[in-house]
C-alpha positions as CSV (number, residue, x, y, z in Angstrom):
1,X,-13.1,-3.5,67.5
2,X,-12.5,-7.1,69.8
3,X,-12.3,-9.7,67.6
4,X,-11.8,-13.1,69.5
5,X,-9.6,-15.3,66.6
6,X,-8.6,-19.2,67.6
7,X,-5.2,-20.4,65.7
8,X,-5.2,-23.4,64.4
9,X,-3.2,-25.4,62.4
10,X,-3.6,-26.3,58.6
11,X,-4.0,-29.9,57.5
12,X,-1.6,-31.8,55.7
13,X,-1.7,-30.0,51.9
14,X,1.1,-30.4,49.5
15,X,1.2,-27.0,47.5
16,X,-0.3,-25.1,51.1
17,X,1.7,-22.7,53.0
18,X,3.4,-23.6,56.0
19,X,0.9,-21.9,58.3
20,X,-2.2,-21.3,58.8
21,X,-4.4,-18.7,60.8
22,X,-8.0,-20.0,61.1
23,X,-10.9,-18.1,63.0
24,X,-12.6,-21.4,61.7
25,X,-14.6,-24.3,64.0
26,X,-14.6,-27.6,62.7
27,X,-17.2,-26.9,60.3
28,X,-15.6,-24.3,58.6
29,X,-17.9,-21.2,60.3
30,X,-18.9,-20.1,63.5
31,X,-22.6,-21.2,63.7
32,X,-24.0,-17.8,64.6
33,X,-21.8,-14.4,64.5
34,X,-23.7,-11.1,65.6
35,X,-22.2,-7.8,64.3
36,X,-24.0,-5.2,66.5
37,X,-24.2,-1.4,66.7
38,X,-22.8,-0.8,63.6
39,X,-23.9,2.1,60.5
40,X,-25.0,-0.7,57.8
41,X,-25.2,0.0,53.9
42,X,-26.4,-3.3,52.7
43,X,-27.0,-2.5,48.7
44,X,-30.7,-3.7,48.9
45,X,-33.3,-1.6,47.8
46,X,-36.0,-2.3,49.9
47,X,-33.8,-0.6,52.9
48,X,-30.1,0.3,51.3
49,X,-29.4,1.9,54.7
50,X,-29.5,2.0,58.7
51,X,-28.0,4.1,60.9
52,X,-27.0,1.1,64.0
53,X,-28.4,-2.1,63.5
54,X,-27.5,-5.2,64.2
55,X,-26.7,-8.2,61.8
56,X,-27.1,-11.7,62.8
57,X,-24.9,-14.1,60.6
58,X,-26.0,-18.0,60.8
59,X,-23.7,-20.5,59.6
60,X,-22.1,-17.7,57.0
61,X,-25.3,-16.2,55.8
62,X,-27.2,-13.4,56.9
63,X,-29.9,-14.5,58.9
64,X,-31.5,-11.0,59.5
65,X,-30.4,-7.1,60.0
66,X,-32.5,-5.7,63.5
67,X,-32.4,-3.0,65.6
68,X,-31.1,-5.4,68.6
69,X,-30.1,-8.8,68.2
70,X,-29.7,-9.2,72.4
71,X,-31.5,-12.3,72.4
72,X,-28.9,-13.9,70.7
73,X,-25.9,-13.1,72.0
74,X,-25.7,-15.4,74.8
75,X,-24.9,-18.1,72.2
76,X,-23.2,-15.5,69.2
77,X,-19.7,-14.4,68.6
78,X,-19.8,-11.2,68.7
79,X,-18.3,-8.4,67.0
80,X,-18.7,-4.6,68.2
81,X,-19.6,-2.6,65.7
82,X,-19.8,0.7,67.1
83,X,-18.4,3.6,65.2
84,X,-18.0,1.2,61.9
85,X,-20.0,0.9,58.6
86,X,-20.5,-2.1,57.4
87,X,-21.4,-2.9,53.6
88,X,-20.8,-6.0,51.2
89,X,-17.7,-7.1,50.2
90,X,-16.2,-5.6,47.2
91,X,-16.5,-7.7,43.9
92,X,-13.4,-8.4,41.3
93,X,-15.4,-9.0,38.3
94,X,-12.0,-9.4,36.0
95,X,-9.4,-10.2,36.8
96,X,-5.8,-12.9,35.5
97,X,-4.3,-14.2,38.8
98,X,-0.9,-15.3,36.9
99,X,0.4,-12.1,36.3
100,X,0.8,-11.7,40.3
101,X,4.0,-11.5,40.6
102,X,4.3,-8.9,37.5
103,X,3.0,-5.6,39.4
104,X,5.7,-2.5,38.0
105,X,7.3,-4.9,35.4
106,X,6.5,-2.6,32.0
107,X,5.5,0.8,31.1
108,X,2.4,1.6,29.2
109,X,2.0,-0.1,25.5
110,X,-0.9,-1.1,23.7
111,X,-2.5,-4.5,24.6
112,X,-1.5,-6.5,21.2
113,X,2.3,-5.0,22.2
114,X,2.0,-5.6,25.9
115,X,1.1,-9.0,25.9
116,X,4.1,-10.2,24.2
117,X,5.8,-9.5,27.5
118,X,2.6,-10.6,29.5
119,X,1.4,-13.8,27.7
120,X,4.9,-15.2,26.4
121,X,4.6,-17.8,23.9
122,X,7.7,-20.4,24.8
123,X,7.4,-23.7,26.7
124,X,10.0,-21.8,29.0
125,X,7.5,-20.1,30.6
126,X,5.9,-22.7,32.3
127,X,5.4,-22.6,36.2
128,X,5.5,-25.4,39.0
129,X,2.2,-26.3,40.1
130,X,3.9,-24.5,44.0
131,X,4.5,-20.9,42.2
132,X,1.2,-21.2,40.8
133,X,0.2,-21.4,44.4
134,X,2.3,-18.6,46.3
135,X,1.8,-16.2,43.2
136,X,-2.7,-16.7,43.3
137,X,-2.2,-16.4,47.0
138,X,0.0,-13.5,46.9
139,X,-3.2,-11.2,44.9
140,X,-6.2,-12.7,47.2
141,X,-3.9,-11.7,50.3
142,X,-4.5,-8.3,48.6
143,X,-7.5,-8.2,47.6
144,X,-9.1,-9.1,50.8
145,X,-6.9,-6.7,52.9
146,X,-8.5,-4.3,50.5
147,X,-12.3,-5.5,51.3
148,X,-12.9,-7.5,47.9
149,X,-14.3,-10.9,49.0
150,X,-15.5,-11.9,45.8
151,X,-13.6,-12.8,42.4
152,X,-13.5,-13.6,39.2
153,X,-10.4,-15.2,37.8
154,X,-9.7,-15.6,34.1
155,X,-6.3,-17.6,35.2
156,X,-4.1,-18.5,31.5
157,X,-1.5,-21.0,31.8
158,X,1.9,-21.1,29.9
159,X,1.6,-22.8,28.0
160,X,-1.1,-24.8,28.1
161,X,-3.0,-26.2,31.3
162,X,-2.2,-29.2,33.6
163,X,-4.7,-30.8,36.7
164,X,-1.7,-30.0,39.4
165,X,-1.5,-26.1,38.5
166,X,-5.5,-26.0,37.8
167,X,-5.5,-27.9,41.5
168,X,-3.0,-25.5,43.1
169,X,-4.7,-22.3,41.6
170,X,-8.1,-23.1,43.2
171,X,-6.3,-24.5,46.3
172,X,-4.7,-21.2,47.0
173,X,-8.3,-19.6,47.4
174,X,-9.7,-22.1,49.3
175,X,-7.0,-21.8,52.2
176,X,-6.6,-17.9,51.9
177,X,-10.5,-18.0,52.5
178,X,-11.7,-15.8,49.6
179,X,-14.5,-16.4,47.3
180,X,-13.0,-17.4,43.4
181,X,-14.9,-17.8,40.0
182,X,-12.3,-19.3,37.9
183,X,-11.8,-20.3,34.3
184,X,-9.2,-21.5,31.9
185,X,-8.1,-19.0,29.7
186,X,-6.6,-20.8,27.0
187,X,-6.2,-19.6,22.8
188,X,-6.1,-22.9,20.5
189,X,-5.7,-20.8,17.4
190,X,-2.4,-19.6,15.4
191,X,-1.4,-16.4,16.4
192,X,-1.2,-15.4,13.3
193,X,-5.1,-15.8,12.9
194,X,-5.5,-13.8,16.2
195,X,-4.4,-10.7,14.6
196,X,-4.9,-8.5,11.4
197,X,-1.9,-7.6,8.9
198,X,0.8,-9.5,11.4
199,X,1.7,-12.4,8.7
200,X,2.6,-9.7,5.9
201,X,5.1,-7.8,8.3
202,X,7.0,-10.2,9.1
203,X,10.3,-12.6,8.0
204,X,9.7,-16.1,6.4
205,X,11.1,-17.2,9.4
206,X,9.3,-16.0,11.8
207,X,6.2,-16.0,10.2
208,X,6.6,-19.8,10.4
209,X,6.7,-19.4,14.1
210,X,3.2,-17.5,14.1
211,X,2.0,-20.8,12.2
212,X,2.5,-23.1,14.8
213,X,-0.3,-24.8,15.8
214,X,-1.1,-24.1,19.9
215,X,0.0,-26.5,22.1
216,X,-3.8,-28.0,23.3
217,X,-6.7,-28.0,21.4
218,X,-10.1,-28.2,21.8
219,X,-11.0,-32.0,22.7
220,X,-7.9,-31.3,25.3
221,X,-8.4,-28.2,26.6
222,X,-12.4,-29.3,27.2
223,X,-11.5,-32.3,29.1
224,X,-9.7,-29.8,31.5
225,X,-12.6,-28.0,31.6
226,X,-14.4,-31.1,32.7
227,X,-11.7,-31.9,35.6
228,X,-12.1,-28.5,37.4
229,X,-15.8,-28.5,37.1
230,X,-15.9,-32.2,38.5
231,X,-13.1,-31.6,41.2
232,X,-13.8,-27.9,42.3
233,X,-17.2,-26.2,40.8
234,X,-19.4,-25.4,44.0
235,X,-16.5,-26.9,46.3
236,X,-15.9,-25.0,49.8
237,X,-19.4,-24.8,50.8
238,X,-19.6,-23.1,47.1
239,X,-17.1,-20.5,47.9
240,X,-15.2,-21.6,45.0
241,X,-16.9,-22.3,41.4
242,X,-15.9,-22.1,37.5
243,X,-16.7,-20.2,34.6
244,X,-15.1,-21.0,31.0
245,X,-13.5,-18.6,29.2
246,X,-12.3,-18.3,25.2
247,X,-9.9,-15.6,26.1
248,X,-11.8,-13.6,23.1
249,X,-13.2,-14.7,19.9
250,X,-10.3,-14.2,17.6
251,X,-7.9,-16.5,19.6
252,X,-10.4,-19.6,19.6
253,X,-11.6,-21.9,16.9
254,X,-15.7,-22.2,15.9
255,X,-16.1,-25.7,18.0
256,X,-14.0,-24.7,21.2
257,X,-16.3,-21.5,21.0
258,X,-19.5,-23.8,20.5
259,X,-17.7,-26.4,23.0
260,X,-17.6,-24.0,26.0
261,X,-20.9,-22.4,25.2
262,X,-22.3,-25.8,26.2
263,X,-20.3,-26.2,28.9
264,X,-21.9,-22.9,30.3
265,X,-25.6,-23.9,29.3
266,X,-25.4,-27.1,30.7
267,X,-24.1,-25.8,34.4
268,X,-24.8,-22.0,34.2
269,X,-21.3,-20.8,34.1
270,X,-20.5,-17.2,33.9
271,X,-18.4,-17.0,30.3
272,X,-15.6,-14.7,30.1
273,X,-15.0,-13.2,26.7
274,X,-12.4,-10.4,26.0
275,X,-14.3,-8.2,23.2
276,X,-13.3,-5.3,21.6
277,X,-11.2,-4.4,24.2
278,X,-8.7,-1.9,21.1
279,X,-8.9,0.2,18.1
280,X,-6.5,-3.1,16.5
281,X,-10.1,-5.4,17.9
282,X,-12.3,-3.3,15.7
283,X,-9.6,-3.2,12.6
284,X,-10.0,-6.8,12.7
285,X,-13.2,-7.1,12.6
286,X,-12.9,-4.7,9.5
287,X,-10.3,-6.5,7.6
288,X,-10.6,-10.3,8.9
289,X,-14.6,-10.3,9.2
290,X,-16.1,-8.8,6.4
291,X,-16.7,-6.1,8.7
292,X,-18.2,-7.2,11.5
293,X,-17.6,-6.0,15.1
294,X,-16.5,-9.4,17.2
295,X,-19.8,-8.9,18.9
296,X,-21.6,-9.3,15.9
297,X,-19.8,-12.4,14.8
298,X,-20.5,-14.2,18.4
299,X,-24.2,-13.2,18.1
300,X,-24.0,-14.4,14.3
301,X,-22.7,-17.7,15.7
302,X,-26.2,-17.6,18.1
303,X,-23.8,-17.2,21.1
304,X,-24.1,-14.1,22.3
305,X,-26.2,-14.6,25.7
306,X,-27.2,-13.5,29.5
307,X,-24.1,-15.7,30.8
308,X,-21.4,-13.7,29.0
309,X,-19.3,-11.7,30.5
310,X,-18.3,-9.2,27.6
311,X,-15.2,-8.2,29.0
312,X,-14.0,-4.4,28.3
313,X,-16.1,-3.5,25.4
314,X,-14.5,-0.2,24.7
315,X,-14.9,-0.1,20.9
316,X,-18.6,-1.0,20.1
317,X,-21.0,1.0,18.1
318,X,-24.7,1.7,18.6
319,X,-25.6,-2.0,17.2
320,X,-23.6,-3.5,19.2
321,X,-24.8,-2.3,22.2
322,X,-28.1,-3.2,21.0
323,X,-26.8,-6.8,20.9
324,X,-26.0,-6.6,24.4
325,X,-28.9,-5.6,25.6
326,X,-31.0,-7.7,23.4
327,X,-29.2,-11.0,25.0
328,X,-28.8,-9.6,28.4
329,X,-24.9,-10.0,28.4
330,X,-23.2,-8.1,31.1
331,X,-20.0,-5.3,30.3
332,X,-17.0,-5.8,32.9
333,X,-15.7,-2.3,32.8
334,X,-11.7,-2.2,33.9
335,X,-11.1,1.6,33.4
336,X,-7.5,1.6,35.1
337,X,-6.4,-1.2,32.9
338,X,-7.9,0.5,29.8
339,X,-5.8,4.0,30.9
340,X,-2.7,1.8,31.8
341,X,-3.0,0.3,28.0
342,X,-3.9,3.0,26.1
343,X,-7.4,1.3,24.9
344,X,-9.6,4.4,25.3
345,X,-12.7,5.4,27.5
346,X,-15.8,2.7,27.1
347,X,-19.1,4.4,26.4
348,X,-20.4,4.1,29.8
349,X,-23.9,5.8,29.4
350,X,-25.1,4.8,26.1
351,X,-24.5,1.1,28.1
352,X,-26.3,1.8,31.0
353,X,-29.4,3.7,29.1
354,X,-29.1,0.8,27.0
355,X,-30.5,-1.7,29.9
356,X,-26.7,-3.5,29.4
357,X,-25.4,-4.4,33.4
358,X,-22.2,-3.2,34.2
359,X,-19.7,-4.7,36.4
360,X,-16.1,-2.9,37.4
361,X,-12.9,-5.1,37.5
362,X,-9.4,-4.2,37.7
363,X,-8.0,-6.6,35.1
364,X,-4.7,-8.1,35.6
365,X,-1.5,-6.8,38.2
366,X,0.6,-6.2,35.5
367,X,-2.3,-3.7,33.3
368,X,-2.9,-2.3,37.1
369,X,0.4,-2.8,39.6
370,X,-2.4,-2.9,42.0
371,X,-6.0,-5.3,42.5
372,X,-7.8,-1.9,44.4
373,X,-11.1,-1.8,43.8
374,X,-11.7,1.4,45.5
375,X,-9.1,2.9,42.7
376,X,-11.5,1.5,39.7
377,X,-14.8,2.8,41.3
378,X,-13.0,6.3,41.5
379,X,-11.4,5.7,38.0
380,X,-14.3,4.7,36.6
381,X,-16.4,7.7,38.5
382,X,-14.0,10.1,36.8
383,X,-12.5,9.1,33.3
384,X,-16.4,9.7,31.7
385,X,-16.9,13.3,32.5
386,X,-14.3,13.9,29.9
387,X,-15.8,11.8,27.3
388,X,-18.9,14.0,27.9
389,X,-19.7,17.3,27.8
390,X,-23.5,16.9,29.7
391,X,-22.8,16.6,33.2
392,X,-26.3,14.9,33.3
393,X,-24.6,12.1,31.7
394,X,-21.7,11.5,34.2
395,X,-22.0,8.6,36.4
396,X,-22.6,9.7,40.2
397,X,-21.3,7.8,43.6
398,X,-24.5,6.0,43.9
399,X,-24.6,4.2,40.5
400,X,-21.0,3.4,41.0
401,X,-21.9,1.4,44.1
402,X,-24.5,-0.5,42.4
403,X,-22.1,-1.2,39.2
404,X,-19.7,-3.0,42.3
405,X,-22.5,-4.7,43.8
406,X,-25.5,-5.4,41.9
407,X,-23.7,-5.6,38.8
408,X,-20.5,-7.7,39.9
409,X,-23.3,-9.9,41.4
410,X,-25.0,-10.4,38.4
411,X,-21.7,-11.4,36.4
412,X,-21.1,-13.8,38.4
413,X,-24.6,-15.4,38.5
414,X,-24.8,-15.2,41.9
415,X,-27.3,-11.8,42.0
416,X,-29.5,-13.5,44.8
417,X,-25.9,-14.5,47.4
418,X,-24.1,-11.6,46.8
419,X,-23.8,-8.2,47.1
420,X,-26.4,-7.4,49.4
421,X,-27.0,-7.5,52.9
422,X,-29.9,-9.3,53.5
423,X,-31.5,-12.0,54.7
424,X,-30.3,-15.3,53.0
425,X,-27.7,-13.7,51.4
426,X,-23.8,-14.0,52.2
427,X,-21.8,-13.0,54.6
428,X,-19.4,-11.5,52.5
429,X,-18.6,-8.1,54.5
430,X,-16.3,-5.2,54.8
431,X,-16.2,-3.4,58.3
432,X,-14.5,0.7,57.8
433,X,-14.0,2.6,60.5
434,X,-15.9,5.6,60.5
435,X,-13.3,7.1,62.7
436,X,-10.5,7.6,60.1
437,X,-9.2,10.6,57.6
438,X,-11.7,9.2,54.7
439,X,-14.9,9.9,56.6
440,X,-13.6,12.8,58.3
441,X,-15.9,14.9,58.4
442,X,-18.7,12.4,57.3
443,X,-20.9,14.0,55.0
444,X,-22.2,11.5,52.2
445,X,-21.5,7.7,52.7
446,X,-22.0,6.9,48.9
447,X,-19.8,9.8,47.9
448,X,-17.1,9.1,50.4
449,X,-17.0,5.8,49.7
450,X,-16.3,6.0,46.2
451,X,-14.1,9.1,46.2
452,X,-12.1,9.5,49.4
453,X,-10.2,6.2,49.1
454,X,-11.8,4.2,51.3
455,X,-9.5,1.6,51.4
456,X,-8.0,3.7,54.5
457,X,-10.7,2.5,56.6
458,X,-11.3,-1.0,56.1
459,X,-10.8,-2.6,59.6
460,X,-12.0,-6.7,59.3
461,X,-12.5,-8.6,56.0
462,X,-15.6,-11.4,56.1
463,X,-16.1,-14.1,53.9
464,X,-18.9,-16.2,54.1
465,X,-19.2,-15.3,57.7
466,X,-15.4,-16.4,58.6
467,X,-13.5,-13.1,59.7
468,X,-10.3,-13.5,57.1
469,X,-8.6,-10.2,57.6
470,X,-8.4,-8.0,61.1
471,X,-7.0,-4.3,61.5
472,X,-4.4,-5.2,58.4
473,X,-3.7,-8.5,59.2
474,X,-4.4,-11.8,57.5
475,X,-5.9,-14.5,59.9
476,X,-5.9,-17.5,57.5
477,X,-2.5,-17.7,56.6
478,X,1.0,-16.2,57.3
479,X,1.2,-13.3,55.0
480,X,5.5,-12.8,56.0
481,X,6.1,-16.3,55.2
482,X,4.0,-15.7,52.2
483,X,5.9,-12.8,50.8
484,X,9.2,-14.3,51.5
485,X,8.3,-16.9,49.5
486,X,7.1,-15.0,46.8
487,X,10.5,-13.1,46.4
488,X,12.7,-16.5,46.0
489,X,10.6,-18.0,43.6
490,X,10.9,-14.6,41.3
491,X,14.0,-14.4,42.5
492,X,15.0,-18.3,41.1
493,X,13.1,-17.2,37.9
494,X,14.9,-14.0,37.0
495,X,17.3,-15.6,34.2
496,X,14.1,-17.2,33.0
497,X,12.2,-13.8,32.4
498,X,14.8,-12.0,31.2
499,X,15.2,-14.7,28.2
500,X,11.4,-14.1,27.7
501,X,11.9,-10.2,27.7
502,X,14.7,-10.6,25.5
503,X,12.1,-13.1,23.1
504,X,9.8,-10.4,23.5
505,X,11.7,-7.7,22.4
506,X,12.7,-9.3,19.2
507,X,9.0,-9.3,18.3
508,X,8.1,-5.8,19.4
509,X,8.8,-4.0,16.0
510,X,6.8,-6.5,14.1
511,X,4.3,-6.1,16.3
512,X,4.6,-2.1,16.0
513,X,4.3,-2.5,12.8
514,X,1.0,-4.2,12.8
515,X,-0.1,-1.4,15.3
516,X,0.9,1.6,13.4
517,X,-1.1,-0.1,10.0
518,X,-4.2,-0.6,11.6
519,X,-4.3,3.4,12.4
520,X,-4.8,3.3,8.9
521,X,-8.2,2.0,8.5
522,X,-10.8,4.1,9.3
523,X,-13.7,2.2,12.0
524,X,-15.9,5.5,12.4
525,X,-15.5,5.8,15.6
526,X,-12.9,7.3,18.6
527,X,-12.5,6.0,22.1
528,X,-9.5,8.3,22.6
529,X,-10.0,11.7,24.1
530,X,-8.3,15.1,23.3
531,X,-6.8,15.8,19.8
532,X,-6.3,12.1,19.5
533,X,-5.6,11.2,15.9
534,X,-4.8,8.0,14.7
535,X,-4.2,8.9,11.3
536,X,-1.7,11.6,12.2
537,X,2.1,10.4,12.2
C-alpha cells in the first residue's frame, strides 16, 4: 500500500516535541486524496457496504464513494487500496488522558479504593504543563496506531486546573493529528460529601482532612471552562472541541452542576457525567439521598438531557433507564474497565430496547493498561451472554459496530461528521489489510471485525483526510523520541509517586471500611454474576 509522505518540520511550539512528521500541505490537508479499489464498510445505512469502490476525499471530507474515481486522479493523491477494507475510524467515547503514564501500576480494587492511588489528593501531585504534554501524546500515539481517530477526553488535573496544562493537553492532540473532545474534570466538593459512611470510620484527624474544602471552586473552575472554550473549542479546522464535565454528581456542588449545564446549552457541549458506575454509587443514593438513584436526583434538578453523556451506568433500575430514554441521554459503556474494577456487567439490553444510545469507551490506562478499542467491542460482545440466559438477548457483531460508530458519533454530537462514510462526512478512516491472520479465511466482515482482533490488520490511520499513521508507524511526530521522553519524566517522578502510594496506602483501610459497610444495605438489585453475594463475609 504506496503511500507518498513529505517530512516537514514543526513550527516553533514551546511544550511540542522535537520533531515532527507531517504528510500535511500548507493548509493542513491535501486538497483531494482518492483511496481506490478498496472493500469499503462505511456504517451508513442507505449502502453499509461495497465490495471495491473508490472514495474520493476533498479537503478532509468525503466527497463521494464510486465505482471509479479515474477522472480524478490526474490531480489526487492516491492511495491503492486493493486487498484492504476500509471503514471509519474507531471512536473513544471515554476516556482520562492523565493516567497515561499509569498502564500496569495496580491490581484490581474497587473504584472508590482504586482511586485513592489514581486521583491522589496532595498538591504534590501536580504536573508541569511539558508532562502534561508527552504523557496525552503518549495515549493518542496509541490510539491512532490502533485505528481510533476520534476521542473523548475527560482529562482531571491535580490538583486543580491551570491555562498552561489545559493549553498543553489540547496541544498535544493538535500536533499528534487526532480528533479530541475534552473537558475539565474537576470535584469542588469535600470528599467527605462524595461518599457514604466515610466520616464515621475514620480518626478526628483525618477526618479533618476529608473536610477540606477543594482547592477551586465553582466561579474558578467556570472561568477555566471559559478559557478553553474561547482558546480551543472548534480549533484545528474543528478537529479539537470541549465538552464540560462534573466528574459525577456527588463530587460537585448544585451551582457548578447548574453552572456547566449552561455552559453546555449555550454551545452544545457533550457533558460527561460518571453515574452509578458501583454498588457504593447506588448505596449512596440510599443513604445520602433519601433514596434516590444519582440519575434520579440530576433529572430532579431538571438536568438530565440529550447532551449527557451518562458515563458507565452499571447500577440503574427499570426507572432509571426510563429517565434515559425519556431525555435522550446517551450510556458510554466501558466493559474492560468495569471487569478491571470489579463494578459489575451494565444491563446492556434492557438499554438498547429501551431506545437509550449506547457508545463503548475504554475508560482510563490505568482501569485498562491498554486504550484498544477492538478489546472493548469484543469485551463488550462477550461479558452479556453471561448476564443472560436468552441468547436472543446477546448483543451480535453487527450491533456492536453500530454502538462504535453510530453511537460514539452521537455522544459526541457530531452524528452527521462522524462515523460514516459518506458524502460530507469525515475523513476519519482505518485501512486493514484483508491479507493478514484476522481475515484469514474471510468469512463475515462484521464478525471478524469485532472478534478476531482486528487490530492486527490495521495498515494506515486517517484523520480528517491527513494519513497520521502508516504500516505501524507514526507520521506526525517522532514516536522513539516520544517514548524516551516519556520514561525520564516517570523516571524523575518516581520518589514523587511512591510518597503518593505510600499517602494512599494509609487511607486504604478506611476506605475498606466504607466498602465492606455499604455491602450491608440492601439496593435490590445485582450487577455481579455467579454466586456473587455481597452480604456474605
Amino acid at each position: 500500500m504506496p503511500v507518498q509522505q513529505k517530512v516537514i518540520a514543526m513550527s516553533d511550539n514551546p511544550v511540542g516535541p522535537a520533531k515532527t512528521l507531517s504528510a500535511q500541505t500548507s493548509d493542513g490537508v491535501a486538497p483531494l486524496t482518492v483511496i481506490t479499489n478498496a472493500r469499503v464498510l462505511t456504517m451508513d445505512p442507505v449502502s453499509p457496504h461495497y465490495d471495491r469502490a473508490d472514495i474520493v476525499i476533498e479537503h478532509g471530507r468525503i466527497r463521494e464513494i464510486c465505482p471509479d474515481a479515474s477522472r480524478h486522479l490526474a490531480d489526487a493523491h492516491v492511495i491503492e487500496g486493493d486487498g484492504h477494507l476500509v471503514m471509519p475510524g474507531l471512536i473513544n467515547a471515554h476516556f482520562h488522558s492523565p493516567t497515561n503514564f499509569l498502564k500496569g501500576a495496580l491490581d484490581s480494587l474497587p473504584l472508590e479504593l482504586f482511586m485513592l492511588y489514581e486521583v491522589p489528593s496532595t498538591p504534590d501531585a501536580a504536573m508541569s504543563a511539558r508532562a502534561a504534554y508527552v504523557r496525552t501524546q503518549i495515549g493518542a500515539a496509541e490510539m491512532l496506531k490502533l485505528g481510533v481517530t476520534s476521542v473523548q477526553d475527560d482529562a482531571f488535573f491535580l490538583p486543580m486546573p491551570s491555562e498552561s496544562e489545559i493549553d498543553a493537553v489540547m496541544s498535544a492532540y493538535r500536533d499528534i493529528g487526532m480528533r479530541a473532545t475534552v473537558a475539565l474534570d474537576q470535584p469542588n466538593l469535600p470528599e467527605i460529601e462524595k461518599l457514604p459512611f466515610l466520616g464515621e470510620l475514620v480518626p478526628a484527624d483525618l477526618k479533618a482532612r476529608l473536610e477540606t474544602p477543594a482547592p477551586m471552586q465553582s466561579d474558578a473552575l467556570l472561568q477555566h471552562y471559559r478559557y478553553l472554550i474561547d482558546t480551543w473549542h472548534e480549533s484545528s479546522n474543528g478537529r479539537l472541541r470541549v465538552a464540560v464535565s462534573c466528574s459525577a454528581p456527588q463530587r460537585v456542588s448544585v451551582d457548578y452542576l447548574q453552572g456547566l449545564d449552561a455552559l453546555s446549552r449555550a454551545h452544545d457541549l457533550p457533558f460527561y457525567i460518571h453515574m452509578l458506575e458501583t454498588r457504593l454509587q447506588r448505596v449512596f443514593g440510599e443513604v445520602c439521598l433519601n433514596g434516590r438513584s444519582l440519575i434520579r436526583y440530576v433529572d430532579d434538578l431538571g438536568l438530565l438531557s440529550a447532551r449527557m453523556n451518562v458515563i458507565h451506568a452499571v447500577w440503574i433500575d427499570d426507572d432509571d433507564i426510563a429517565l434515559l430514554a425519556r431525555a435522550g441521554a446517551q450510556v458510554i459503556h466501558n466493559p474492560i474497565s468495569n471487569l478491571r474494577l470489579g463494578s459489575g456487567v451494565m444491563p446492556f439490553r434492557r438499554l438498547v430496547q429501551a431506545g437509550v444510545p449506547v457508545a463503548l469507551g475504554s475508560d482510563e490506562i490505568i482501569a485498562d493498561d491498554a486504550v484498544n478499542l477492538w478489546s472493548v467491542m469484543k469485551t463488550a460482545a462477550l461479558i452479556h451472554t453471561i448476564g443472560d440466559p436468552d441468547p436472543d438477548r446477546w448483543p451480535v457483531a453487527g450491533e456492536i459496530l453500530r454502538c462504535m460508530f453510530e453511537g460514539g458519533a452521537t455522544a459526541m454530537r457530531q452524528e452527521q461528521r462522524l462515523g460514516r462514510i459518506a458524502p460530507g462526512f469525515q475523513a476519519d478512516l482505518v485501512m486493514l489489510d484483508l491479507d493478514t491472520l484476522p481475515f484469514t479465511p474471510l468469512n463475515d466482515i462484521a464478525r471478524q471485525l469485532v472478534y478476531a482482533d482486528a487490530s492486527r490488520a490495521i495498515a494506515m490511520t486517517m484523520v480528517a483526510g491527513h494519513v497520521v499513521m502508516q504500516d505501524g508507524r507514526l507520521l506526525t511526530i517522532d514516536e522513539p523520541a516520544l517514548r524516551k521522553e516519556a520514561r525520564a519524566i516517570m523516571a524523575a517522578a518516581a520518589g514523587q509517586r511512591d510518597n503518593l502510594m505510600r499517602e494512599a496506602a494509609e487511607w486504604l483501610p478506611h476506605y475498606r471500611a466504607m466498602y465492606q459497610k455499604s455491602l450491608a444495605v440492601d439496593v435490590r438489585m445485582n450487577r455481579w454474576v455467579g454466586d456473587a453475594n455481597p452480604t456474605r463475609s
